[in-house]
VEXZA-461032 format. One record per residue (C-alpha): residue number from 0; residue in three letters; x, y, z. Coordinates in nm, 2 decimals. Example, Ala and Ser with C-alpha at 12.3 -4.5 7.8 and 13.67 -1.06 7.14 Angstrom:
% residues 2
atom n->0	res->ALA	X->1.23	Y->-0.45	Z->0.78 $
atom n->1	res->SER	X->1.37	Y->-0.11	Z->0.71 $
This chain:
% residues 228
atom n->0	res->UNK	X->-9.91	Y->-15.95	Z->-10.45 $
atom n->1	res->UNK	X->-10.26	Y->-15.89	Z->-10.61 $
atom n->2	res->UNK	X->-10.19	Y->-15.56	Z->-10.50 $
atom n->3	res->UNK	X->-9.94	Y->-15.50	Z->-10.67 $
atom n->4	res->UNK	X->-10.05	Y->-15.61	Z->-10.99 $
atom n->5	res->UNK	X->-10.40	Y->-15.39	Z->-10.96 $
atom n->6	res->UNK	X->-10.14	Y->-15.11	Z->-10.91 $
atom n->7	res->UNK	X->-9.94	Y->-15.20	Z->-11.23 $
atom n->8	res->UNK	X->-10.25	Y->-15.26	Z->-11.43 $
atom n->9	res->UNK	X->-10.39	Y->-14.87	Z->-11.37 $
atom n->10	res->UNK	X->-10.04	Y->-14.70	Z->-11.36 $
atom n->11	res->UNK	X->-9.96	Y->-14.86	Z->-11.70 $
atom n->12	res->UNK	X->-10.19	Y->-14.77	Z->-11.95 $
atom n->13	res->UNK	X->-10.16	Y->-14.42	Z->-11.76 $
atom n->14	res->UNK	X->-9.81	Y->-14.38	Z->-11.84 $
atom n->15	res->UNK	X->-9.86	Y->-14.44	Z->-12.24 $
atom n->16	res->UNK	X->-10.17	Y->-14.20	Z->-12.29 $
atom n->17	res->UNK	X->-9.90	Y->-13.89	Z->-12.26 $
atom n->18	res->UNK	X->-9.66	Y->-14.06	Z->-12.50 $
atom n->19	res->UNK	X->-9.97	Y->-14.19	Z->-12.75 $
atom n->20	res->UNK	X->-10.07	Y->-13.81	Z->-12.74 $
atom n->21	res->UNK	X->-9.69	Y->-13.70	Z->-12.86 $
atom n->22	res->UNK	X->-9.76	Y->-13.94	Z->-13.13 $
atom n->23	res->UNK	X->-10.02	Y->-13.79	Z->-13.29 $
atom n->24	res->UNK	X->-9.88	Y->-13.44	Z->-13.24 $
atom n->25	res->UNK	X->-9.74	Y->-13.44	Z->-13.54 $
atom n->26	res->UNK	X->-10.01	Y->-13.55	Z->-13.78 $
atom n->27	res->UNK	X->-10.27	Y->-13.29	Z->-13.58 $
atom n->28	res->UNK	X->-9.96	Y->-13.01	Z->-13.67 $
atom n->29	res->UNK	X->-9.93	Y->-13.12	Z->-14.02 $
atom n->30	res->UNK	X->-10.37	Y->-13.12	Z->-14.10 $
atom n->31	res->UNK	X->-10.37	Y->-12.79	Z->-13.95 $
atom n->32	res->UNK	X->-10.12	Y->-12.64	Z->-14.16 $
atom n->33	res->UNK	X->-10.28	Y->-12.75	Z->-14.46 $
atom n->34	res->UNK	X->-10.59	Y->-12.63	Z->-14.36 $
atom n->35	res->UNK	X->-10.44	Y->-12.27	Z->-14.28 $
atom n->36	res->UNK	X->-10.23	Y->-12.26	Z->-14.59 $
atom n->37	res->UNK	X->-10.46	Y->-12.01	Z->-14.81 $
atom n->38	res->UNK	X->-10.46	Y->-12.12	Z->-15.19 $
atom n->39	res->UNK	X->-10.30	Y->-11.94	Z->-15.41 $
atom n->40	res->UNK	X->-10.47	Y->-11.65	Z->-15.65 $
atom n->41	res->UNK	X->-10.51	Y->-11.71	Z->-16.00 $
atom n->42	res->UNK	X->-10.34	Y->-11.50	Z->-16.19 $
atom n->43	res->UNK	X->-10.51	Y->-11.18	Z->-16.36 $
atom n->44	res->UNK	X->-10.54	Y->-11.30	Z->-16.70 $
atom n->45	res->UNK	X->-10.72	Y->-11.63	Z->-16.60 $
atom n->46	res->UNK	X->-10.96	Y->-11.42	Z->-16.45 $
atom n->47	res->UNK	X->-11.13	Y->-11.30	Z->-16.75 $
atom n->48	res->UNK	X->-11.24	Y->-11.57	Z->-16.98 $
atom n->49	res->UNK	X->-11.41	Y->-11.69	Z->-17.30 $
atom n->50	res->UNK	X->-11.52	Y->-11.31	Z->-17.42 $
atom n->51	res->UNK	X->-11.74	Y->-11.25	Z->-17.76 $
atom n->52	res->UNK	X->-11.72	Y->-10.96	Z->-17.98 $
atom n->53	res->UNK	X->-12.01	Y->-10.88	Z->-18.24 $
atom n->54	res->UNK	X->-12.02	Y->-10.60	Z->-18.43 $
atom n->55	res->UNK	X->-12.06	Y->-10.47	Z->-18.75 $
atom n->56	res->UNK	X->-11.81	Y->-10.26	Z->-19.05 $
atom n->57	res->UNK	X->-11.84	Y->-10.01	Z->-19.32 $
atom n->58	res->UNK	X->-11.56	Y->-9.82	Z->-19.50 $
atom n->59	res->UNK	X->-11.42	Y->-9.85	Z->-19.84 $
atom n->60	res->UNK	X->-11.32	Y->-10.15	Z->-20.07 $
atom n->61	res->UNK	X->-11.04	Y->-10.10	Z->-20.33 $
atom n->62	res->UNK	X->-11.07	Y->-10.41	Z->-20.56 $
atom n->63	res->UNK	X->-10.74	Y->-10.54	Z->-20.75 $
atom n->64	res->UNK	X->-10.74	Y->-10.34	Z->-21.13 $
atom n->65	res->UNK	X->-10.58	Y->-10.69	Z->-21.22 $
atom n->66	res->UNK	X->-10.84	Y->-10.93	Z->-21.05 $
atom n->67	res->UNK	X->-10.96	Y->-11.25	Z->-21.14 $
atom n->68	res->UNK	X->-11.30	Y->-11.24	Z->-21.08 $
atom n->69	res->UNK	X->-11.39	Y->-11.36	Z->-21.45 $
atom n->70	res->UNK	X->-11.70	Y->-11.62	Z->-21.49 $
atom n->71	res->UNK	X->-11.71	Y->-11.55	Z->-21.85 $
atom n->72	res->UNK	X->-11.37	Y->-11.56	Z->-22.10 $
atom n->73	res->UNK	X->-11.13	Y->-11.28	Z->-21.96 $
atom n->74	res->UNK	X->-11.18	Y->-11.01	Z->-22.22 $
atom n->75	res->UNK	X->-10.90	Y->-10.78	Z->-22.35 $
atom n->76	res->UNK	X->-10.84	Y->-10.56	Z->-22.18 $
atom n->77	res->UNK	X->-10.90	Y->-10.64	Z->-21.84 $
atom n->78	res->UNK	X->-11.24	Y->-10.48	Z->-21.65 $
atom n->79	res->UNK	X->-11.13	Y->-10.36	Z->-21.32 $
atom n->80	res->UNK	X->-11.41	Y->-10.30	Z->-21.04 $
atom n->81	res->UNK	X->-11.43	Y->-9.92	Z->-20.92 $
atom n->82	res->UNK	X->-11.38	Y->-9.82	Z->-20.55 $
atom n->83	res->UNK	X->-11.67	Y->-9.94	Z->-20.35 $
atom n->84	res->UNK	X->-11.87	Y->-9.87	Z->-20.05 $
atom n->85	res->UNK	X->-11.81	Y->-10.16	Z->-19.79 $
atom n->86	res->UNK	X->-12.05	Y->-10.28	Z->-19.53 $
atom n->87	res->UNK	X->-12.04	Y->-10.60	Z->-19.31 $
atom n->88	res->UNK	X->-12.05	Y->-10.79	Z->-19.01 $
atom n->89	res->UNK	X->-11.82	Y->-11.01	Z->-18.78 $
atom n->90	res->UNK	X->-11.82	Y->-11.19	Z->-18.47 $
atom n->91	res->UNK	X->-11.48	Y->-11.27	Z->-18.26 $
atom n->92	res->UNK	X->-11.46	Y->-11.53	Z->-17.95 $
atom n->93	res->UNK	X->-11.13	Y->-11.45	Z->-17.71 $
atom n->94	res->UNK	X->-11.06	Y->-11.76	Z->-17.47 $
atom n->95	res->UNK	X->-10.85	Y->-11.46	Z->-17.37 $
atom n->96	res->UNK	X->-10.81	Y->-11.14	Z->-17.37 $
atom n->97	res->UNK	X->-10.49	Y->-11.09	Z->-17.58 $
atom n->98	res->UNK	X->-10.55	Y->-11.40	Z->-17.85 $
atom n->99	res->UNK	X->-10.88	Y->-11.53	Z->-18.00 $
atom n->100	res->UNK	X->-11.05	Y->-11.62	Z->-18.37 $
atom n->101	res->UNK	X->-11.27	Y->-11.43	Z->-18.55 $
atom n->102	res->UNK	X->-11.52	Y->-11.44	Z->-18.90 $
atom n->103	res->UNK	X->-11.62	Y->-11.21	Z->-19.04 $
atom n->104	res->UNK	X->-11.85	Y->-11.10	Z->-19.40 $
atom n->105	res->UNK	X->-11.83	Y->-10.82	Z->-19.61 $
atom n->106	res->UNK	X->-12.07	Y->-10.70	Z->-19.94 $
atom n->107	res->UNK	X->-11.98	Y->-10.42	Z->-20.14 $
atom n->108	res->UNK	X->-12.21	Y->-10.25	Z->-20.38 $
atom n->109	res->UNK	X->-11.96	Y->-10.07	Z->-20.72 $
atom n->110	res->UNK	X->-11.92	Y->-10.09	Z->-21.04 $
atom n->111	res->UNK	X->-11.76	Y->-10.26	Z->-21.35 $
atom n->112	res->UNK	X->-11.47	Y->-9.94	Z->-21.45 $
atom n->113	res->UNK	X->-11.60	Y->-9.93	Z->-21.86 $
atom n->114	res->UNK	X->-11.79	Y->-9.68	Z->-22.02 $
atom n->115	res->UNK	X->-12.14	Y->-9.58	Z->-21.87 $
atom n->116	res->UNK	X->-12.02	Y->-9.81	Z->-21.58 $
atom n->117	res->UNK	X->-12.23	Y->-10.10	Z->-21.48 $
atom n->118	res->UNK	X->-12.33	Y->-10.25	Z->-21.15 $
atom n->119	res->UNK	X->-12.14	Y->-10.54	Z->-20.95 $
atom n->120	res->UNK	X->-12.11	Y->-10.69	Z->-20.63 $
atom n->121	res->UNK	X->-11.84	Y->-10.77	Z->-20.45 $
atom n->122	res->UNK	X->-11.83	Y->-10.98	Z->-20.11 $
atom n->123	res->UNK	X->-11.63	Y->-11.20	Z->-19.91 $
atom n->124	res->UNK	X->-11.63	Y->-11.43	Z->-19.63 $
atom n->125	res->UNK	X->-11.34	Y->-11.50	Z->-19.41 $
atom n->126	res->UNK	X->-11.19	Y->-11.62	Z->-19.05 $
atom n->127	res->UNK	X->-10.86	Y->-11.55	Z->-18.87 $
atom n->128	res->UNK	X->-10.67	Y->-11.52	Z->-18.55 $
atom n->129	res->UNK	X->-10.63	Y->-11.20	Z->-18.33 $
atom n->130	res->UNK	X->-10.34	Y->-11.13	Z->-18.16 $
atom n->131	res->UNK	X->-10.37	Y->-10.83	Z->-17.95 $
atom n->132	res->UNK	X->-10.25	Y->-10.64	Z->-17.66 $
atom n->133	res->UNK	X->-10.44	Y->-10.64	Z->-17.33 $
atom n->134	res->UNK	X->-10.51	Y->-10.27	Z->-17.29 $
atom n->135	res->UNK	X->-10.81	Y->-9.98	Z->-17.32 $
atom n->136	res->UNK	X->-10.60	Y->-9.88	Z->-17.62 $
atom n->137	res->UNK	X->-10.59	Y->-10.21	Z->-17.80 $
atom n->138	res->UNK	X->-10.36	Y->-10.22	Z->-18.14 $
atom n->139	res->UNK	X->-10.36	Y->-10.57	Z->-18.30 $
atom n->140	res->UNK	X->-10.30	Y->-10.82	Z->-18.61 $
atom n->141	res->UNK	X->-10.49	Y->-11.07	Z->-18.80 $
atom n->142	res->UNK	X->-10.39	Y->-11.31	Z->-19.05 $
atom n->143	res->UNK	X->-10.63	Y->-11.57	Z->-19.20 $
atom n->144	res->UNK	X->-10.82	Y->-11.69	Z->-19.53 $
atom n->145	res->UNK	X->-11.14	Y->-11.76	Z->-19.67 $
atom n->146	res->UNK	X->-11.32	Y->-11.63	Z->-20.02 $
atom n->147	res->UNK	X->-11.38	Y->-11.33	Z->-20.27 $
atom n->148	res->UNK	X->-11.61	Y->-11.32	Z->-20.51 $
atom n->149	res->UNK	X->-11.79	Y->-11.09	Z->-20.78 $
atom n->150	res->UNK	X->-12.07	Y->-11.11	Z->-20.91 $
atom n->151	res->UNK	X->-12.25	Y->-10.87	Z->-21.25 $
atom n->152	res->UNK	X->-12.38	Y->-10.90	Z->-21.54 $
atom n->153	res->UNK	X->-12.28	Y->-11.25	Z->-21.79 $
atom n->154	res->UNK	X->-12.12	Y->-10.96	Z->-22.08 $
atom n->155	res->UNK	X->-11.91	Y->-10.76	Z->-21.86 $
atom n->156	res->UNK	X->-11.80	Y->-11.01	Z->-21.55 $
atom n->157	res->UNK	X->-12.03	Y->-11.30	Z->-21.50 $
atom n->158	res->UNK	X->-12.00	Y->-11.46	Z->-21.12 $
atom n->159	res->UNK	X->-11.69	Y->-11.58	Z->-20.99 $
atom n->160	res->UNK	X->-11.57	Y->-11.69	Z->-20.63 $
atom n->161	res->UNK	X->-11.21	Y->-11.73	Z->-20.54 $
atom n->162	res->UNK	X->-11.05	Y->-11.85	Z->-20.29 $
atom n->163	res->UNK	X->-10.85	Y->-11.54	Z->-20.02 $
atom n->164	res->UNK	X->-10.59	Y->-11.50	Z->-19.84 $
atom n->165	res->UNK	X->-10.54	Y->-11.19	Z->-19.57 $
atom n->166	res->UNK	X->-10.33	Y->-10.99	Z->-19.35 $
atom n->167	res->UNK	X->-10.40	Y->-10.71	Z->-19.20 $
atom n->168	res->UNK	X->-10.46	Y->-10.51	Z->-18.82 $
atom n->169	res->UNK	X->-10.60	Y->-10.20	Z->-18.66 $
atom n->170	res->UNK	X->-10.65	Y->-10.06	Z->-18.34 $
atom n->171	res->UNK	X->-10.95	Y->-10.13	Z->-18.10 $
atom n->172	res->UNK	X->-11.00	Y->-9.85	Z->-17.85 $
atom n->173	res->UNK	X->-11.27	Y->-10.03	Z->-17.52 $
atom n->174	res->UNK	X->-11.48	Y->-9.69	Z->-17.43 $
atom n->175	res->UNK	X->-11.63	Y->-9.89	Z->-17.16 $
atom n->176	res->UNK	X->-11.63	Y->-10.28	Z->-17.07 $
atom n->177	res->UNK	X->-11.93	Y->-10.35	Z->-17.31 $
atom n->178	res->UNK	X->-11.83	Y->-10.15	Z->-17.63 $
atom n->179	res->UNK	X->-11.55	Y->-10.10	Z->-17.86 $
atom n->180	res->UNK	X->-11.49	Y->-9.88	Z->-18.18 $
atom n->181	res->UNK	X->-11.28	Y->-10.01	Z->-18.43 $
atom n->182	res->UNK	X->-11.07	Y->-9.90	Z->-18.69 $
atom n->183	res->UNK	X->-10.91	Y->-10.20	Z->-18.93 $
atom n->184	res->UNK	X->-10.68	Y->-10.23	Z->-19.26 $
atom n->185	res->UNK	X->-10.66	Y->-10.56	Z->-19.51 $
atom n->186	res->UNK	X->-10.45	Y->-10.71	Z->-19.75 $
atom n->187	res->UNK	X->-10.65	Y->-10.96	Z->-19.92 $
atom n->188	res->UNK	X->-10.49	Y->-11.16	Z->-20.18 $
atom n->189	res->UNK	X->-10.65	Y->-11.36	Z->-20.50 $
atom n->190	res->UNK	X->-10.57	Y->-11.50	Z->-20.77 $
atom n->191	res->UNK	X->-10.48	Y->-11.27	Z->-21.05 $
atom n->192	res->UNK	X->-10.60	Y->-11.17	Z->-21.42 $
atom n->193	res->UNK	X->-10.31	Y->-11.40	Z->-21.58 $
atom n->194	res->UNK	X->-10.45	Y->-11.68	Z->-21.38 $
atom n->195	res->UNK	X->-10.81	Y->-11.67	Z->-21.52 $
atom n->196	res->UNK	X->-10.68	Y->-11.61	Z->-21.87 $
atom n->197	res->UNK	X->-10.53	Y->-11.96	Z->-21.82 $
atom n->198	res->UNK	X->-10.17	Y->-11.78	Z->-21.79 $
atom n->199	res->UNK	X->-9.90	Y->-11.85	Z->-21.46 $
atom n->200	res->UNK	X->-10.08	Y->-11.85	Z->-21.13 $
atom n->201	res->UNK	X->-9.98	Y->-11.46	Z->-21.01 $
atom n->202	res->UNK	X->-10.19	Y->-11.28	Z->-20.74 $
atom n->203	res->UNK	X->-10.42	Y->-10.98	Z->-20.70 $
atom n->204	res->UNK	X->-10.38	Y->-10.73	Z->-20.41 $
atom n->205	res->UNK	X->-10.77	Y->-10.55	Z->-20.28 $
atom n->206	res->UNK	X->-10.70	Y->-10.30	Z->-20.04 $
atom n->207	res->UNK	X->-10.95	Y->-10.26	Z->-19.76 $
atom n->208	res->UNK	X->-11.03	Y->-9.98	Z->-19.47 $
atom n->209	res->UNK	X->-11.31	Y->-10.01	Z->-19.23 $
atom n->210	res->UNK	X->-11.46	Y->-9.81	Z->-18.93 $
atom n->211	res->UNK	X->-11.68	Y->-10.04	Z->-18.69 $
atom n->212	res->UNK	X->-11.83	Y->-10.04	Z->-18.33 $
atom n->213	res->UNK	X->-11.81	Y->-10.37	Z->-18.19 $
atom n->214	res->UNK	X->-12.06	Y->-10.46	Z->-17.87 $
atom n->215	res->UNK	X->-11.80	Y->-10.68	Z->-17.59 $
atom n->216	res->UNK	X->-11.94	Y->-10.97	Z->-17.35 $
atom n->217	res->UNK	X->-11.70	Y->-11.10	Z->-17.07 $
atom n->218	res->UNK	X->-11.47	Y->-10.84	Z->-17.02 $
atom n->219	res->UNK	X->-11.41	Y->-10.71	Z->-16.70 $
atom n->220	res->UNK	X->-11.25	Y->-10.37	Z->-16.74 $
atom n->221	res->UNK	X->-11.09	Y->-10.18	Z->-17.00 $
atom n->222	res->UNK	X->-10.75	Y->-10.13	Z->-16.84 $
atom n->223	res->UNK	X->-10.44	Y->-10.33	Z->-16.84 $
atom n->224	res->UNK	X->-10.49	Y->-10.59	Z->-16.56 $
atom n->225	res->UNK	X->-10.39	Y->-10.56	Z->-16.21 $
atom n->226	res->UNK	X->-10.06	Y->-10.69	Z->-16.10 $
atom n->227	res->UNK	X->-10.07	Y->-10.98	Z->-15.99 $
């Protein structure tokens, strides 16, 4: 009889290892699949990030004949700026590539349009969004606000800033990953003559072109991103 149970005692625990083993089959299976499963890429636009555009402008500035850029008493008739020369500088952050914000400041050296014109300054400072499309060839809008002043001498203009509103786009072309050159058009809208002469609020329109060369940081290429 002792036998017998000595016998029981090693055949036993020999018959459950097998079936223990079985047991954790399953789990071992299950680890190693998770381990083997390869993670999935990102996809190509959240592989180029947080890129910053500085560069400067220059073009032309065509101020509104009816602006209201008066710091003195409106005279009568209005004095309407001349065409100006337009120089500036701006600075644009993309969280990516096809949306970001931008600011931008302008100064532009003319002239009040009387007789024996005299000298003014115009000059702005404002911020918008970018919309754009992804590619070497990049065309894109902005819309956005900020201010417009003018600033000459107390008998012809005196200083004034107003507050601005602007549309406007252009087309970016990326001649390699680190540089762009840049063409842009604006609408920017003040308020008008009437206004300052204490009339109905009514709005000015200054058109403006610019040609600019922008130097890029984060971009990785100057095509359209891979698929996938």
């Amino acid at each position: 009889m002792p036998k017998v149970l000595v016998l029981a005692s090693v055949l036993v625990p020999a018959l459950a290892l097998p079936s223990l083993a079985r047991a954790d089959e399953p789990a071992a299976e299950a680890e190693a699949e998770v381990e083997a499963k390869p993670e999935k890429p990102l996809p190509a636009w959240r592989k180029e990030l947080h890129m910053i555009e500085v560069g400067w402008l220059m073009g032309a500035l065509f101020p509104a004949k009816d602006h209201g850029l008066y710091g003195v008493e409106p005279p009568i008739p209005a004095r309407p700026f001349k065409t100006g020369f337009d120089i500036g500088l701006r600075l644009a952050y993309l969280p990516v590539r096809f949306v970001g914000v931008e600011v931008e400041g302008n100064v532009s050296p003319t002239k009040v349009d009387v007789e024996d014109g005299k000298r003014a300054v115009l000059f702005g400072l404002r911020a918008h969004v970018i919309l754009q499309l992804p590619t070497r060839i990049t065309p894109f809008l902005v819309a956005g606000g900020g201010m417009f002043g003018g600033s000459s001498k107390d008998e012809l203009i005196g200083k004034k800033v107003d507050g601005a509103l602007h549309v406007g786009g252009g087309l970016k072309i990326y001649v390699s990953k680190w540089v762009a050159i840049r063409v842009d058009g604006r609408d920017i809208v003040t308020p008008s003559y009437a206004k300052a002469a204490g009339g109905e609020l009514s709005y000015g329109h200054h058109g403006e072109f610019t040609f600019g060369v922008s130097f890029v940081w984060g971009r990785k290429g100057t095509k359209m991103w891979p698929r996938g």
